[in-house]
N, C-alpha and C positions, 0 to 999 in steps of 0.2 A: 380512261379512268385508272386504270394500272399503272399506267405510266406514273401520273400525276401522285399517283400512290407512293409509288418506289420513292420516287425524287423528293415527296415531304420527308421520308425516311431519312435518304441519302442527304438531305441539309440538315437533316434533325442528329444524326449521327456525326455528321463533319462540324457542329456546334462542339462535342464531347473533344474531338481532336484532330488533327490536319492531316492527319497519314493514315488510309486506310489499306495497309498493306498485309503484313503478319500479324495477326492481334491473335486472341485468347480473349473469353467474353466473361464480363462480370457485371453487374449490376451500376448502373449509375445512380448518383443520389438526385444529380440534378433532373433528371427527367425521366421518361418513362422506358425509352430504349438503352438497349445495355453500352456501358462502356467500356469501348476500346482501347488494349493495353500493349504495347510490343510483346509478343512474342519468343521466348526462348527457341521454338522450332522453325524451322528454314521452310514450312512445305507455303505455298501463296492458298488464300482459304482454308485457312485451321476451320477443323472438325471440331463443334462442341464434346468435351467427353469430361465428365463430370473427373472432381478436384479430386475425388479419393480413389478415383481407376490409375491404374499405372499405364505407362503407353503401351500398345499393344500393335506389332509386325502385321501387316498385311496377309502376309502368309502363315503367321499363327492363327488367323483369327477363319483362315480358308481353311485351314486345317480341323478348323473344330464342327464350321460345318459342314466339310466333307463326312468326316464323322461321324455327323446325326443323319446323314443319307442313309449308311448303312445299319445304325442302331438307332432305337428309338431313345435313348438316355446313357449315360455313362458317367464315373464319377473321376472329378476332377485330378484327386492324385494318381490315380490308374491309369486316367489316359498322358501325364505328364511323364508318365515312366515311360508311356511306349511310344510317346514322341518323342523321347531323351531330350526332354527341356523342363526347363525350371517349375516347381510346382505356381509360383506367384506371381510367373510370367504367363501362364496357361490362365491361371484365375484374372487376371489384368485384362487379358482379351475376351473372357468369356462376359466381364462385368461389361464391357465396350461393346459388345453385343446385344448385351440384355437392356441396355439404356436406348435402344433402338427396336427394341421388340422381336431380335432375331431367335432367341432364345428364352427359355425359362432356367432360372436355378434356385434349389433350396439348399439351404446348410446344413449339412451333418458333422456329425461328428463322432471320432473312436477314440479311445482311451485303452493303453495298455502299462505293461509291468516291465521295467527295464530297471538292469540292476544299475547303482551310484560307484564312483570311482574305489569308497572303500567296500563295495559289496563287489565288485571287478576283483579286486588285491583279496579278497578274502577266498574266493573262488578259485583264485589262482596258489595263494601260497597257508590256508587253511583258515577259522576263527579262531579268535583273540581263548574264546573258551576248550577247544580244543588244542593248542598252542600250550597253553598250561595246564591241562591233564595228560599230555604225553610226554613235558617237560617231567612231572611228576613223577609218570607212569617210568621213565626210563633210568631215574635216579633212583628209586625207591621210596625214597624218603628226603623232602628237600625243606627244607628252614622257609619261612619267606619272607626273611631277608635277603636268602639269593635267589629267590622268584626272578626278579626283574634283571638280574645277570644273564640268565636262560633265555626267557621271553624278550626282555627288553621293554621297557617302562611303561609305553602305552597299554602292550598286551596283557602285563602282567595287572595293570588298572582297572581294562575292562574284563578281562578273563576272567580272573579269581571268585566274583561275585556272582558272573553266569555261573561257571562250574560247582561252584558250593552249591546254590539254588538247585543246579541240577542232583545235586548229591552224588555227582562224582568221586571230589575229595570229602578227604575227614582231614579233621586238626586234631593232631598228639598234644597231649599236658606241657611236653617244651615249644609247642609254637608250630611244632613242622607239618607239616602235608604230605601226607598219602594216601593211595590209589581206595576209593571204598566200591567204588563200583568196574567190575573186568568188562573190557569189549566194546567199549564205547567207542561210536563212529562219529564223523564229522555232518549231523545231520547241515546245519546252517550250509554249508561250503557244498553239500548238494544240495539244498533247494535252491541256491543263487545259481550253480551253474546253467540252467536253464534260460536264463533271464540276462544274460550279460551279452553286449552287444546288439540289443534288439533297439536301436535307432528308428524303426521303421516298425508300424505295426507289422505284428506276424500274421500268417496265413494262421495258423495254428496255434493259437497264445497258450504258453505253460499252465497248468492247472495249480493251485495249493490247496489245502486246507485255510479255511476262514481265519481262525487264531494264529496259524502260521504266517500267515498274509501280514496282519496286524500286526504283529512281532517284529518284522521284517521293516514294515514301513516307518516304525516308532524307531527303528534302530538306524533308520537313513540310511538301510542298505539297500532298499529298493526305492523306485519313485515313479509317480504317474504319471503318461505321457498321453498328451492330448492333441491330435490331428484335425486340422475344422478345412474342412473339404466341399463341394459343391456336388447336388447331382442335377445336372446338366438334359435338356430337354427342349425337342422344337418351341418357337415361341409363334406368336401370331403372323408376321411377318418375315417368319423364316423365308431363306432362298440359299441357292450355292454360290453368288456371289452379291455380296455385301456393295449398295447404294448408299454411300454417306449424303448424311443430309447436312445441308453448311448453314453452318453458322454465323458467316460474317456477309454481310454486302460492301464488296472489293469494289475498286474502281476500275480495275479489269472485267467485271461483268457488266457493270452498266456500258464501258465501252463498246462489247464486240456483245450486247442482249444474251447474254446467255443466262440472265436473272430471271427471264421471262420465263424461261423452264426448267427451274433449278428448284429441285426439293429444298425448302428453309426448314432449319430449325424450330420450332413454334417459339413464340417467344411468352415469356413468363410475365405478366403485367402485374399480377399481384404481389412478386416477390420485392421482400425488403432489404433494401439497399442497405449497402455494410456503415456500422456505426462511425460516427465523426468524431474524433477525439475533439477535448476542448481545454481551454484554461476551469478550474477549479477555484474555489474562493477558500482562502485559507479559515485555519478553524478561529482566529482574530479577527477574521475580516468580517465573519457570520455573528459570531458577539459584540462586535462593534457596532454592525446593524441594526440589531437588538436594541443595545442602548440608544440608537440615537433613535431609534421610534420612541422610546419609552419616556426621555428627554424630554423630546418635541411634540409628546402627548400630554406632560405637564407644562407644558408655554416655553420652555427653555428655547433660546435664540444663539444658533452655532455660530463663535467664530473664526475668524480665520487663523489660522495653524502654521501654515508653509513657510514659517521663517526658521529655522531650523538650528541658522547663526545667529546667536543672538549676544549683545553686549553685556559687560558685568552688569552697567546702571542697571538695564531694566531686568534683570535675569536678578539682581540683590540690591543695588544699592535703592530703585524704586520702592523695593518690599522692606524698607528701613533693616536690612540686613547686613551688619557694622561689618566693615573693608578687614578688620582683623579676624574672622567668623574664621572656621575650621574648613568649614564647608567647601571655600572659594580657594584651597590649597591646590596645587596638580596633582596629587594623589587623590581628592575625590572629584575635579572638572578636568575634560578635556580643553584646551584653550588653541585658539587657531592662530598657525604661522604665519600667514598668510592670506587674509589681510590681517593683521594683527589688532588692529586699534577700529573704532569707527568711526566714522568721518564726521556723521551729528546725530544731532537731539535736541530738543524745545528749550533752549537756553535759558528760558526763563524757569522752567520747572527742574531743571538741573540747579540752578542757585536755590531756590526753596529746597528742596532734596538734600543738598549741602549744607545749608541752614540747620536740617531738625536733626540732622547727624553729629553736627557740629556743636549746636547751642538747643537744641528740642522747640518745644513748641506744645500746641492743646495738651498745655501739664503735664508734658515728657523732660525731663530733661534733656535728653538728647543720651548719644553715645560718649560723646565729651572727646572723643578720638582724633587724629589729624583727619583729612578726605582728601586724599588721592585722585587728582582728577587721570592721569594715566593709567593707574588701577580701575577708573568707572570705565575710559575705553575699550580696557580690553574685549577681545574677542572670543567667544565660549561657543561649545556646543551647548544648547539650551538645558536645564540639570531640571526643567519641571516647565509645566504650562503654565504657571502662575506667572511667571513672566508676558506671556499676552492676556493674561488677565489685567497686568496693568496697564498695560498698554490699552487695552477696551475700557477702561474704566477713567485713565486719563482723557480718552476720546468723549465718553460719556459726561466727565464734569465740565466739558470746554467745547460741547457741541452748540450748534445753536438753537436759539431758542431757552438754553437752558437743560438744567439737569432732569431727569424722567427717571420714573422707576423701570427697573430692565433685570434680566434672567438671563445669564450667558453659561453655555457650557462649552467643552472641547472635550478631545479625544484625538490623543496625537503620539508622535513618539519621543523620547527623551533620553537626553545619554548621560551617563555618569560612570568616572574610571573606580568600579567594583570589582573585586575578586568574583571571578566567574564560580559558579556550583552549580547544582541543579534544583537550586529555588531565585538564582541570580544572575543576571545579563549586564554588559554594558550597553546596555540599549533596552527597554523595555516602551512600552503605553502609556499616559497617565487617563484617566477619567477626571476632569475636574467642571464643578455648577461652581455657581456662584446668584446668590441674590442682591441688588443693591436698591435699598428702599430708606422710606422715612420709618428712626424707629421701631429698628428691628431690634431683636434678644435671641437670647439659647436655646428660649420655647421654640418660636419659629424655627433654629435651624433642626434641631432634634424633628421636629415635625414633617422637613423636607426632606430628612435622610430617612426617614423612618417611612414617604411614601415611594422613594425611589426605590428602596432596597427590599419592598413589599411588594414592588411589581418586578422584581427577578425572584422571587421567590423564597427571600429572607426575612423572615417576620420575629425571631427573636433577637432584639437585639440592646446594649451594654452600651455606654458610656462612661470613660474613662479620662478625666483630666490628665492634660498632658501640654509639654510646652514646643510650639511653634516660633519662630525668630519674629514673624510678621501677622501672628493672631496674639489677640489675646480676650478671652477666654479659649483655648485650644482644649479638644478632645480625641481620645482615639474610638475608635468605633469597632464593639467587637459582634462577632456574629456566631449564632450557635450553629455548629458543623452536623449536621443529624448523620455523617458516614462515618466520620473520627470520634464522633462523642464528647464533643469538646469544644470552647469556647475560641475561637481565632481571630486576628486581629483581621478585617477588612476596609480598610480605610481610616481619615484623619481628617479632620473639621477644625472648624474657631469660625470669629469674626474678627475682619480686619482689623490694625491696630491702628488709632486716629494717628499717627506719626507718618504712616503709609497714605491714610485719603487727604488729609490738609494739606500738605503741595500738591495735591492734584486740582482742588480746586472745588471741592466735592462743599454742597452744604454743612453744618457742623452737625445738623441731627439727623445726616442720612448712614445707614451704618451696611456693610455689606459681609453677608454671611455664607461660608466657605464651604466647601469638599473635596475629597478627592482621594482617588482610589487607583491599583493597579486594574488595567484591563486581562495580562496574563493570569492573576490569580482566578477570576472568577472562571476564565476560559477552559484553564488546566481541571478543575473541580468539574464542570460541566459534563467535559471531556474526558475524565477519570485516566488525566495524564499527570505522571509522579516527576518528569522534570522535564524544565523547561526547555531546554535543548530541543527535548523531542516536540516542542510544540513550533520555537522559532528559532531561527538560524539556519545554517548550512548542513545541521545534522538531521532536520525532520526530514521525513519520510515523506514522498510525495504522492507513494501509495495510502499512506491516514490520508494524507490533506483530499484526495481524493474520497474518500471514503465516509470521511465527518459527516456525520447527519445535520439536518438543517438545525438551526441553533433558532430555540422556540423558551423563554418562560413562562412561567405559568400566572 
């Protein structure tokens, strides 16, 4: 039954790793027996000895308790002096004892009075306030102007101030200094001699005066030294020579049975295995979660995002966005080299799109401008999601079956060439809903911003006319800041403009009403972060993104 014991072991432990040679024992996560790590020391069967003992010599450790043969207790730095070895090499082997039961120790501790480098110099060549009443005392009478010629700067700084408090010197009506008090000795310079070079508690520690003491220690000429030592005592398992017990199951024991009488280390079942580091979700990634529950708690149907390169058409000339716009300059779009142009598009809804640009349509004029079919191809980084809003919405007027009411939102990222700051990225988020129904108005959309922006937690909120290329009726949407006190802009609405749904194909009375917002803003506010660096790019800290609490509205 032992056998069969060992050996579940011995395969339970060679699952951890294939060499059981030199190891050192640490906890595994995956199971319950410890796992086996290589070893810095050369010896075959390392000895458990816990992480904070330092190693400890064979013959130090006989040495200590030869030792206790003779005395019943002894304290750690005493007996390190009379072994002429290190005080923390002696405490190393006594703790490597005591984790086996060979020994008992408690900590003590002394505390004595050793003078500081300038309470040394002062014992040696006198105080700063003695220094200036001899300077005094030898001139007669000295200006102190040429105080600091005498003493020399420091002395004459701190001197002059002891000395007067003492009432050594007087000051004359011209300024100068002389002797008022005869005979004055250098007490300061003897009460430190005492006290200088005492490294080491003394058998015999110097005595002061209480307020002497205090004077001294306020003046950083003395300082306290503190010794933390062991007193040292048989333990229950004491003996003159030390039986390690092993810690590891080698393949050299199971070879030649010498497991079968081998004192083991007991093994610790209930301790917890060392933490697992992991990936973190950034503090974007936790508000973005947020919203899409909050989305798809009000019927919103996500769509797909992952086109990243997207063409002028549907990135502007879709969104009746005129080819001469400001917007579509390379100072605000990035435009790609390579592939530069795209290859297709719905042929047929490219001529309609041409059309309303060209000559208008449901009582637009149109833009009246030329239309660039080489300027639709181009290639862009995408400057907003509304670009696969039209693309969901051309899908939706030309699905089969016909047109349906429908609710799309995204949450994605978007680039545009901005001067960088720290409210500005060339790369940010957008938030964008969208509703497409029969017979919508302003009411409705106000009503849908006003339930979204109520389930994060923003319940005051403004509407402000404002002009969009591809709404119209467009609004900006502002929201009351309860930290800053003040009204801020968080997002921008309308309904689409019929010049945009009639080449798609859309009914005349189906009308589709708009949003859209940054994701970094509300994140930064959550997060009571002041710029956006620190929240995305190559400058956040991975200790925040670690750190971010879970992201919850209310």
């Amino acid at each position: 039954a032992a056998e069969l014991f060992w050996s579940a072991i011995t395969a339970r432990t060679a699952a951890c790793t294939p060499r059981l040679q030199q190891y050192s024992t640490h906890r595994c996560v995956s199971c319950r027996y410890p796992k086996f790590e290589p070893s810095p020391r050369p010896a075959a069967g390392v000895q458990a000895v816990a992480a904070s003992m330092a190693p400890a010599t064979p013959d130090l450790e006989a040495q200590v308790l030869a030792a206790l043969q003779s005395t019943p207790k002894f304290d750690t730095y005493a007996q390190a002096k009379a072994l002429n070895v290190d005080h923390q090499a002696l405490v190393g082997a006594v703790k490597s004892l005591w984790a086996d039961g060979y020994v008992t120790m408690d900590q003590k501790s002394c505390s004595w009075l050793n003078a500081t480098k300038e309470g040394c110099d002062i014992s040696k060549n006198g105080s700063p306030e003695y220094k200036v009443y001899a300077a005094v005392s030898a001139a007669g009478s000295l200006p102190v102007a040429d105080l600091e010629k005498s003493v020399g700067k420091a002395s004459a700084k701190v001197g002059l101030g002891a000395a007067m408090r003492e009432k050594w010197l007087k000051k004359g009506g011209d300024g100068s200094l002389s002797v008022a008090k005869e005979g004055v000795a250098d007490a300061t310079r003897k009460m430190l001699e005492p006290f200088v070079g005492l490294s080491e508690p003394p058998a015999t520690p110097p005595v002061l005066q209480a307020n002497d003491e205090k004077q001294l220690l306020r003046r950083k000429l003395l300082k306290k030294e503190t010794l933390k030592q062991f007193e040292v005592a048989k333990g229950a398992n004491y003996s003159l020579e030390r039986k390690r017990k092993q810690g590891d199951l080698s393949v050299d024991m199971l070879r030649d049975g010498s497991w079968k009488t081998a004192d083991f280390k007991a093994y610790n079942y209930n301790a917890v295995g060392a933490p697992v580091g992991g990936g973190y979700f950034q503090p974007l990634l936790k508000v973005r979660a947020e919203f899409r529950k909050i989305l798809m708690g009000m019927g919103f149907e996500e769509m797909p995002t992952s086109k990243w390169v997207e063409s002028s058409f549907w990135n502007f000339d879709a969104l009746f966005q005129p080819q001469s716009h400001p917007a579509r300059d390379a100072h605000d779009t990035f435009f790609v080299k390579e592939p530069a142009s795209t290859l297709k598009w719905p042929a047929d809804y490219y001529e309609r799109v041409k059309n309303m640009h060209v000559s208008g349509g449901s009582g637009s004029i149109g833009h009246r401008c030329p239309f660039d079919e080489g300027e639709a191809r181009k290639q862009i980084l995408r400057t907003h999601t509304t670009a696969v809003s039209a693309r969901m919405l051309y899908q939706l007027a030309n699905r089969e079956g016909g047109f349906r009411p429908a609710k799309y939102f995204s949450i994605d990222r978007v680039f545009r060439n901005e001067t960088m700051d720290s409210t500005h990225l060339c790369e940010f988020h957008q938030v964008e809903g969208l509703v497409a129904d029969y017979d919508l108005n302003l009411g409705n959309l106000k009503c849908i911003i006003r339930t979204f922006f109520a389930e994060i937690g923003i319940t005051q909120l403004r509407f402000k006319p404002a002009f969009n290329p591809y709404t119209e009726p467009s609004m900006e949407v502002f929201g009351y800041h309860p930290d800053l006190k003040k009204w801020t802009e968080i997002g921008n609405s309308g309904i689409f403009r019929p010049e945009m749904l009639a080449p798609m194909g859309l009914p005349p009375n189906v009308r589709v009403i708009a949003w859209g917002l940054s994701l970094e803003r509300p994140t930064m506010i959550k997060y009571r972060i002041d710029n956006i660096r620190d929240l995305f790019g190559h400058k956040a800290e991975l200790a925040k993104t670690e750190a971010a609490p879970i992201c919850v509205f209310p």
